[in-house]
N, C-alpha and C positions, 0 to 999 in steps of 0.2 A: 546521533541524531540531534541531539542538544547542540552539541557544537557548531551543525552546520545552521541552524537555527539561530544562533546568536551571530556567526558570522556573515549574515544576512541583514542583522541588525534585529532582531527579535530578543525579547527578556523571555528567554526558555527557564520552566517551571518544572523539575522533576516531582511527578503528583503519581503517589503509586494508589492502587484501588482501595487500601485501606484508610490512606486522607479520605479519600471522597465519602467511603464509609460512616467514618468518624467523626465525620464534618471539619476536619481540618482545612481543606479545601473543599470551593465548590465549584465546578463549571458556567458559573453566570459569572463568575471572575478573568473569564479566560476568553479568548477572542477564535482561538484555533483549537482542536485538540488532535494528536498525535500520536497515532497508537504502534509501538513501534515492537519490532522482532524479539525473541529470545529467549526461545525454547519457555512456553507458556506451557504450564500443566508437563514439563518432559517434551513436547511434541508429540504428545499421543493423548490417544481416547476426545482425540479431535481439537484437542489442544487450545486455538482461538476460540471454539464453540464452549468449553469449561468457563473462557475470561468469560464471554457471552451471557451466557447462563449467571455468572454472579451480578448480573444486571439487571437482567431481564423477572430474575424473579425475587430481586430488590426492591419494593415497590419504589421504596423515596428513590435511587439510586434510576429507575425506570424512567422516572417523570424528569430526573434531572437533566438526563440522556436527550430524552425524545423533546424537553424544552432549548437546549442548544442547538437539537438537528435544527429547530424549526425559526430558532431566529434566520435573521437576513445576513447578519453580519457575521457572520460564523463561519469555521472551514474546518475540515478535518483530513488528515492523512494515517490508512492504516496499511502498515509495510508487514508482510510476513506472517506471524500470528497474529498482530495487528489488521492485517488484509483477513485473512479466518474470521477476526472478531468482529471487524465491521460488515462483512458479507454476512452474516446471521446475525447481527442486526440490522439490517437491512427495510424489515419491516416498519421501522420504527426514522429512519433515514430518508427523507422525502428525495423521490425520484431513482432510489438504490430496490426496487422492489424486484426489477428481473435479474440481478444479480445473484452467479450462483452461489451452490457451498461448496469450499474449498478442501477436498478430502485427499484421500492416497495418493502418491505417484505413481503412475503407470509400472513405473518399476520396481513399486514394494518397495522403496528403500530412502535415505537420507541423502538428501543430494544436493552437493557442496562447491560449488567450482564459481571460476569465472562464465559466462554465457550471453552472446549475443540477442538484445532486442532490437526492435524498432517502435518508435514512438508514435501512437497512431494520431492524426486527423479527430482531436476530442474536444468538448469542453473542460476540460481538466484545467482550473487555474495554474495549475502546478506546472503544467505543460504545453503549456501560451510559447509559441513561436517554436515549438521543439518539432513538429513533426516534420517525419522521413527523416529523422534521424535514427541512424542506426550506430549502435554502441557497447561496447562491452558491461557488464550489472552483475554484481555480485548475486548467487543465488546461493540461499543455506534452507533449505525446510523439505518435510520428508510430508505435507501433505496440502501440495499446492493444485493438483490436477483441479480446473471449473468443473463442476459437476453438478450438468444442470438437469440431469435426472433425478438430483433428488431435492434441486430449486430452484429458484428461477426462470428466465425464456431467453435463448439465446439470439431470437429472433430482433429482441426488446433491449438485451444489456448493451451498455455502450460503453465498445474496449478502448485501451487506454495503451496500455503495450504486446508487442507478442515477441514470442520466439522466430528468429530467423535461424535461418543456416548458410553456410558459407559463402554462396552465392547472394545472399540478401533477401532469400524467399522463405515465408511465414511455413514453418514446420512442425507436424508432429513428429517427427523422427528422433531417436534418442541417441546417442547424449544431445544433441541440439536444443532439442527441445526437454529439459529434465524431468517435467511433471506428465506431459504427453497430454495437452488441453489441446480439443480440435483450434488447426488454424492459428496454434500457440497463442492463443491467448492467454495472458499472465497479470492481466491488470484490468480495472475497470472504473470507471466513473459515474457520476450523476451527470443530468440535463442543463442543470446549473453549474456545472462546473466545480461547484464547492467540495464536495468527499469524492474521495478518491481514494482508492485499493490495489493495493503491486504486492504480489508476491514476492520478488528479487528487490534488492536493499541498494537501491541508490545512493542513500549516506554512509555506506561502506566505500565506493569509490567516488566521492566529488572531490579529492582532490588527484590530479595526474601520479602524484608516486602511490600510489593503491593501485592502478592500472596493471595489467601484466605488460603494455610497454607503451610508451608514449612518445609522438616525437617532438612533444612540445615540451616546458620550461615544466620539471619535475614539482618545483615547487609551487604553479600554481595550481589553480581550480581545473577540474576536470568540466567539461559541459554540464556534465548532472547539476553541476552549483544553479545551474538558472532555473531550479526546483522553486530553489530557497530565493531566489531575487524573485521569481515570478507570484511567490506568495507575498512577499512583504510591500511589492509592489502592489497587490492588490487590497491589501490591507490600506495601505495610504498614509 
């Protein structure tokens, strides 16, 4: 994530939760924040909701949070457990309120592969000029299913990606669709465009040789890269 982030032209900050704890760093320093995959808490006992929790009932750590959602200038992207952890804070995320929680997979299980989305019609800074693209995205996380029975309105949330299947059409069918979210939905945004939530790890494949096959030049950028141009672009 770092990499694709500096390859974009950004000074990426490796900031783990105990800087911000310890006051080593602080998020009024920072313009973006980035909360990225990898196996938080194990991947269980809700995994992003644990990161979650060590904020929410932080107080200074709460305020720090909810005073970054609320500048203007500010953006976040959380991928994977990252996506968990901003979905249950959500509350706290102006314009993320019907956003669900990210729990099990339909299939009980840990699920790893390459897998087709498509990129919907969003305000997603991140995904400025990307829709109806359809694309292969790395998925690793064993509990991605939307689950908006136990929060959010699905009526309300604004997707950002879903699962297709080999035809091109939005599926719950598995493996297709790995987590089994009605309508494969696998991503979400705000109204503003600014946070954004993906379960599948797009800085696992932006560049072409991470693809499982490619017919373009191996060694450049895969289309994901215009994540990272489309933010720094809008940074300025």
């Amino acid at each position: 994530m770092a990499y694709a982030f500096t390859e974009a032209g950004f000074d990426a900050v490796d900031v783990h939760m105990t800087d911000l704890q310890t006051g080593r760093h602080a998020l009024s320093g920072f313009i973006g924040v980035v909360a990225c995959g990898g196996f938080s808490y194990g991947d269980t006992l809700g995994a992003g909701i644990g990161w979650a929790r060590s904020i929410t009932f932080n107080p200074v750590l709460s305020r720090q949070f909810q005073d970054f959602f609320a500048r203007q200038d500010t953006f976040g992207l959380g991928v994977c457990n990252g996506c968990q952890m901003f979905a249950e804070l959500a509350d706290i995320i102006p314009g993320a309120q019907a956003w669900p929680r990210f729990t099990t997979n339909r299939s009980e299980r840990f699920e790893a592969r390459l897998s087709m989305v498509e990129v919907l019609e969003s305000p997603s800074l991140f995904l400025r000029g990307m829709a109806g693209a359809r694309l292969p995205i790395a998925v690793a996380h064993g509990e991605g299913f939307p689950n908006f029975a136990q929060r959010g309105d699905p009526g309300q949330a604004i997707g950002a990606l879903r699962f297709v299947d080999n035809h091109g059409q939005p599926t719950e069918r598995y493996p297709f669709n790995p987590n089994g979210g009605a309508g494969g939905l696998t991503g979400v945004t705000t109204a503003d465009g600014r946070f954004t939530a993906l379960m599948p790890h797009p800085e696992r494949v932006f560049r072409n040789v991470q693809m499982s096959w490619t017919s373009g030049d191996r060694g450049a950028s895969s289309p994901w890269m215009q994540i990272w141009h489309n933010a720094r672009k809008w940074v300025g």
